[in-house]
SEZA-967740 format. One record per residue (C-alpha): residue number from 1; residue in three letters; x, y, z. Coordinates in steps of 0.1 Angstrom, whole numbers. Layout:
# SEZA-967740
nr, rest, east, north, up
NUM, ALA, X, Y, Z
...
This chain:
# SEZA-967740
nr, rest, east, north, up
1, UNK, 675, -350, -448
2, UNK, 692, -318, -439
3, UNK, 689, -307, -398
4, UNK, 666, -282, -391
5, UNK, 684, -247, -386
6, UNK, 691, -240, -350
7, UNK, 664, -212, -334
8, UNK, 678, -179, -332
9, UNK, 686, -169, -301
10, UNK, 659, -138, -288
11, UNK, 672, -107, -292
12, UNK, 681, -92, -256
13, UNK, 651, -67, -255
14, UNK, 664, -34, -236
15, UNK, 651, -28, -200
16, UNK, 613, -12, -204
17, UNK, 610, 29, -194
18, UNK, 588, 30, -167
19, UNK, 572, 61, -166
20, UNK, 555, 74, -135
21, UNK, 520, 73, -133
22, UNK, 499, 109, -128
23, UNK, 482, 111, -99
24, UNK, 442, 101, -105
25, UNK, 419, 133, -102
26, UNK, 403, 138, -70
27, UNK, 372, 122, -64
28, UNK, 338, 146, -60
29, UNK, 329, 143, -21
30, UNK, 296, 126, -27
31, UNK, 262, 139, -25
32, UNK, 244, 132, 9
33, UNK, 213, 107, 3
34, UNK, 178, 114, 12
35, UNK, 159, 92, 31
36, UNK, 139, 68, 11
37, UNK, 106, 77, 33
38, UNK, 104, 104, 63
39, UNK, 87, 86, 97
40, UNK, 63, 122, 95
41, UNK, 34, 103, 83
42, UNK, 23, 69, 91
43, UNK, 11, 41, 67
44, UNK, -26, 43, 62
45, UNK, -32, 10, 71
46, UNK, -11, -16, 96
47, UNK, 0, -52, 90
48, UNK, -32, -76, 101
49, UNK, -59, -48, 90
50, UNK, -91, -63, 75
51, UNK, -97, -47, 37
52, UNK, -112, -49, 8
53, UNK, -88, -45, -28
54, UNK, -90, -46, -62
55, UNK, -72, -75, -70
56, UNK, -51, -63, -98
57, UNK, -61, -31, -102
58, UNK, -98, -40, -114
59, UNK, -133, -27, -109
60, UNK, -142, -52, -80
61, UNK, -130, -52, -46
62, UNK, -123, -83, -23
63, UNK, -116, -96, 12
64, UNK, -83, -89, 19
65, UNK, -56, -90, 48
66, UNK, -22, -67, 52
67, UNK, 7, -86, 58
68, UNK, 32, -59, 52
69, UNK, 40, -22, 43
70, UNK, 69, -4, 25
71, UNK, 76, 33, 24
72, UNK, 76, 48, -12
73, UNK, 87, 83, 1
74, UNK, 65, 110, 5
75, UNK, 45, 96, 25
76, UNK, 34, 74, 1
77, UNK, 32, 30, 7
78, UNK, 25, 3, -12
79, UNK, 11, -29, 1
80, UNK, 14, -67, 3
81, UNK, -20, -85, 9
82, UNK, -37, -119, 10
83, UNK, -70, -123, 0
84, UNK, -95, -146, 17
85, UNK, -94, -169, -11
86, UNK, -54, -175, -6
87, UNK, -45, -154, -32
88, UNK, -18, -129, -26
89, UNK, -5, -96, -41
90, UNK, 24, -73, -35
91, UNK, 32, -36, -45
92, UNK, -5, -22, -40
93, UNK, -11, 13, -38
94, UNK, -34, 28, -11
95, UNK, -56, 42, -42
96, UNK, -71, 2, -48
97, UNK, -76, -1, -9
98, UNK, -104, 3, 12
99, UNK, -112, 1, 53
100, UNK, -140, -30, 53
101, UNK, -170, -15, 50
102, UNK, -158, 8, 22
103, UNK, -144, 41, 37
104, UNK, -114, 46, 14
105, UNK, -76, 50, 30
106, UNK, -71, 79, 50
107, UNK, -37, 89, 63
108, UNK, -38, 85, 104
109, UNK, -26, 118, 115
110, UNK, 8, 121, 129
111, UNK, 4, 122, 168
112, UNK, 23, 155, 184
């Protein structure tokens, strides 16, 4: 059986051309951020009040508990809650809450 033809030996490539790299563009100074939520105007209701909520949005409202706040901006919040029956809910808006005893939310006014 004939031998196998020797490999040929690679072809000496010629040194690369480095060409410098432009400069990137500047960058844009970024934008300054808003607050999420000015401290002007208090959540209507504190963590431990005693309310009643529509559980889901619906028609009826049931004995409920804060347990936490968070500022949607504008003076807007949205609510966590358990309910007396051990059932909890997070992300409700003021709108499906109401002081027991049914007097609906009412901002407290910002003290001077």
């Amino acid at each position: 059986a004939p031998a196998p033809a020797p490999a040929p030996a690679p072809a000496a490539d010629p040194l690369p051309v480095r060409v410098p790299k432009a400069a990137p563009p500047p960058r844009p100074k970024p934008k300054p951020r808003r607050p999420l939520a000015t401290t002007s105007a208090p959540a209507a209701f504190a963590d431990g009040d005693k309310v009643e909520a529509r559980f889901g949005g619906g028609e009826d409202y049931f004995p409920a508990t804060i347990t936490g706040s968070k500022p949607l901006g504008g003076g807007k919040y949205s609510y966590a809650l358990k309910y007396d029956d051990g059932a909890t809910e997070t992300g409700v808006a003021a709108a499906f809450i109401r002081r027991v005893g049914g007097t609906a939310a009412q901002a407290v006014p910002a003290k001077p």
